[in-house]
BAZA-951775 format. One record per residue (C-alpha): residue in three letters; y, x negated, z negated; residue number from 0. Coordinates in Angstrom, 1 decimal, decimal comma. Example, Ala and Ser with C-alpha at 12.3 -4.5 7.8 and 13.67 -1.06 7.14 Angstrom:
node residu->ALA	c2->-4,5	c1->-12,3	c3->-7,8	num->0
node residu->SER	c2->-1,1	c1->-13,7	c3->-7,1	num->1
END
This chain:
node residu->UNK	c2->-8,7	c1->-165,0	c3->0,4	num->0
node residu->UNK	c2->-11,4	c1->-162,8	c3->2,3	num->1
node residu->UNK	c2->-14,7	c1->-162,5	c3->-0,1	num->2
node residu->UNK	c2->-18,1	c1->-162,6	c3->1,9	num->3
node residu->UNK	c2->-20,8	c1->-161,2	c3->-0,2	num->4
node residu->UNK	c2->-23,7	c1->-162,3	c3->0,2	num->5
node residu->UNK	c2->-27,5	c1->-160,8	c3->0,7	num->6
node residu->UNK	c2->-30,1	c1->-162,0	c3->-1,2	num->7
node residu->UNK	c2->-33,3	c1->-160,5	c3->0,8	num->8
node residu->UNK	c2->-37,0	c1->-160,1	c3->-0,1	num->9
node residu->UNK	c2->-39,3	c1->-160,8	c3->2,7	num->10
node residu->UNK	c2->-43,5	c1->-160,8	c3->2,8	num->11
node residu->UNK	c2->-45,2	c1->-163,1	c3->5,1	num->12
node residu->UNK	c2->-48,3	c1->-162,2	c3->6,5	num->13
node residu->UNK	c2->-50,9	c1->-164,4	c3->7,4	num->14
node residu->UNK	c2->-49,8	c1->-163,7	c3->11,2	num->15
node residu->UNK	c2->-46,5	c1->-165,3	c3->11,3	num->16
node residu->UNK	c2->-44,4	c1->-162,4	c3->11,0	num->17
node residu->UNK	c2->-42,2	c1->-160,9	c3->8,1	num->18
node residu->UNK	c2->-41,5	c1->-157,6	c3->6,5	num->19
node residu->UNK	c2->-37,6	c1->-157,1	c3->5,1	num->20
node residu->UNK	c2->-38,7	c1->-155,7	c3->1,6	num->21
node residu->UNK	c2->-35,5	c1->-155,3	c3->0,4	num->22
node residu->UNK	c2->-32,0	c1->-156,8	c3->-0,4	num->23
node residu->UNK	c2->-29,6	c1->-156,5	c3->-3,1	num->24
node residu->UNK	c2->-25,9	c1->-158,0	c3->-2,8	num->25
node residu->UNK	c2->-23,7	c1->-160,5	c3->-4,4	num->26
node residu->UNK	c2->-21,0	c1->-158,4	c3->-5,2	num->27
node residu->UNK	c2->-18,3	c1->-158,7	c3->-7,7	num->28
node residu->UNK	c2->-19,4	c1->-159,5	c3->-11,2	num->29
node residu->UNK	c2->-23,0	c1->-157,4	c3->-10,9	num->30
node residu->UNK	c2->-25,5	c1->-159,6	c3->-13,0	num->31
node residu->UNK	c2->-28,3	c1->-157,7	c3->-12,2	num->32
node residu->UNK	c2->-30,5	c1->-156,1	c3->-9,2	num->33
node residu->UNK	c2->-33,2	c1->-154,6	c3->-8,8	num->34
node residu->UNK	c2->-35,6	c1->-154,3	c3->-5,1	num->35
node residu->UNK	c2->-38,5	c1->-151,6	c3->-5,4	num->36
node residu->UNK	c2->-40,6	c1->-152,0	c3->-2,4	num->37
node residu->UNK	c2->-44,0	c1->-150,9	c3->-1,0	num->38
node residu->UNK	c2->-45,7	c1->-153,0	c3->1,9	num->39
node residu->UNK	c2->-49,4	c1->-152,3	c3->3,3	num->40
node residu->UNK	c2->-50,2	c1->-155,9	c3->3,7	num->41
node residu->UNK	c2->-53,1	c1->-156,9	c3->1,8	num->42
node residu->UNK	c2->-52,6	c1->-160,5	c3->1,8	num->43
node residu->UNK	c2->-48,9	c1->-162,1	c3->1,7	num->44
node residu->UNK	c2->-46,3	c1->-164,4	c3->0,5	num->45
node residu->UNK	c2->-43,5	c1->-163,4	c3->-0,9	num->46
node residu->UNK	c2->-39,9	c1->-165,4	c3->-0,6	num->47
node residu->UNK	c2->-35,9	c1->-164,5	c3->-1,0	num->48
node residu->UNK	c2->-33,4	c1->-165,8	c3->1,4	num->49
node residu->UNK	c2->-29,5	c1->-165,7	c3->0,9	num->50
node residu->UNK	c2->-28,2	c1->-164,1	c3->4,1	num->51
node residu->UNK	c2->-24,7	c1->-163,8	c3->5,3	num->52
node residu->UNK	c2->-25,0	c1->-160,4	c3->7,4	num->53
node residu->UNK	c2->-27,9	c1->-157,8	c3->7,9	num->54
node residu->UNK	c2->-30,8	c1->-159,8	c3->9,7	num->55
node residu->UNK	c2->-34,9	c1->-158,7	c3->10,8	num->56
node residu->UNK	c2->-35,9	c1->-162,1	c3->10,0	num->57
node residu->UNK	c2->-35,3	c1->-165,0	c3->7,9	num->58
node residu->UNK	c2->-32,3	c1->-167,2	c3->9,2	num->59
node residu->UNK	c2->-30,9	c1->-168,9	c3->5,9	num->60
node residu->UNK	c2->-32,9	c1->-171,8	c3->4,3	num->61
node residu->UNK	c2->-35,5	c1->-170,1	c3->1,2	num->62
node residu->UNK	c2->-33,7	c1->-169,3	c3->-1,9	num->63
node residu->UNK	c2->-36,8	c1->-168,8	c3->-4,0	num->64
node residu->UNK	c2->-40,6	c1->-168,8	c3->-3,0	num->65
node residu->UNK	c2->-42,9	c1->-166,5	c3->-5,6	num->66
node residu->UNK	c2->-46,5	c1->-166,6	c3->-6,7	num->67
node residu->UNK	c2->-48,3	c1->-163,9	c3->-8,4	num->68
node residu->UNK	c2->-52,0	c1->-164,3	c3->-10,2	num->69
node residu->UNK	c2->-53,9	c1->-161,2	c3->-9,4	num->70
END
């Protein structure tokens, strides 16, 4: 049997439209933890985590996981 790891990926959404790739860790054997360290200049954005079959520049897979954060 052929095992397709996944990507879970980190994108910001600016108020514009248009996304930023943060990040993405795999799903790859037993690993039960990741870790993405980013930096993006946007001063106003969402943040979200979609689960991607291949390397991608935008979103393509339904949204795994949408995040808010208090300032």
């Amino acid at each position: 049997m052929l095992f397709r790891s996944k990507r879970f990926v980190l994108w910001a959404y600016a108020p514009d439209g248009t996304y930023t790739r943060l990040g993405q860790v795999y799903n790859w054997k037993k690993n039960d933890e990741a870790t993405i360290d980013a930096e993006t200049s946007l001063t106003d954005f969402g943040l979200l985590m979609t689960v991607e079959d291949t390397d991608v520049t935008v979103p393509t897979s339904t949204v795994w996981s949408v995040f808010t954060i208090e300032p």
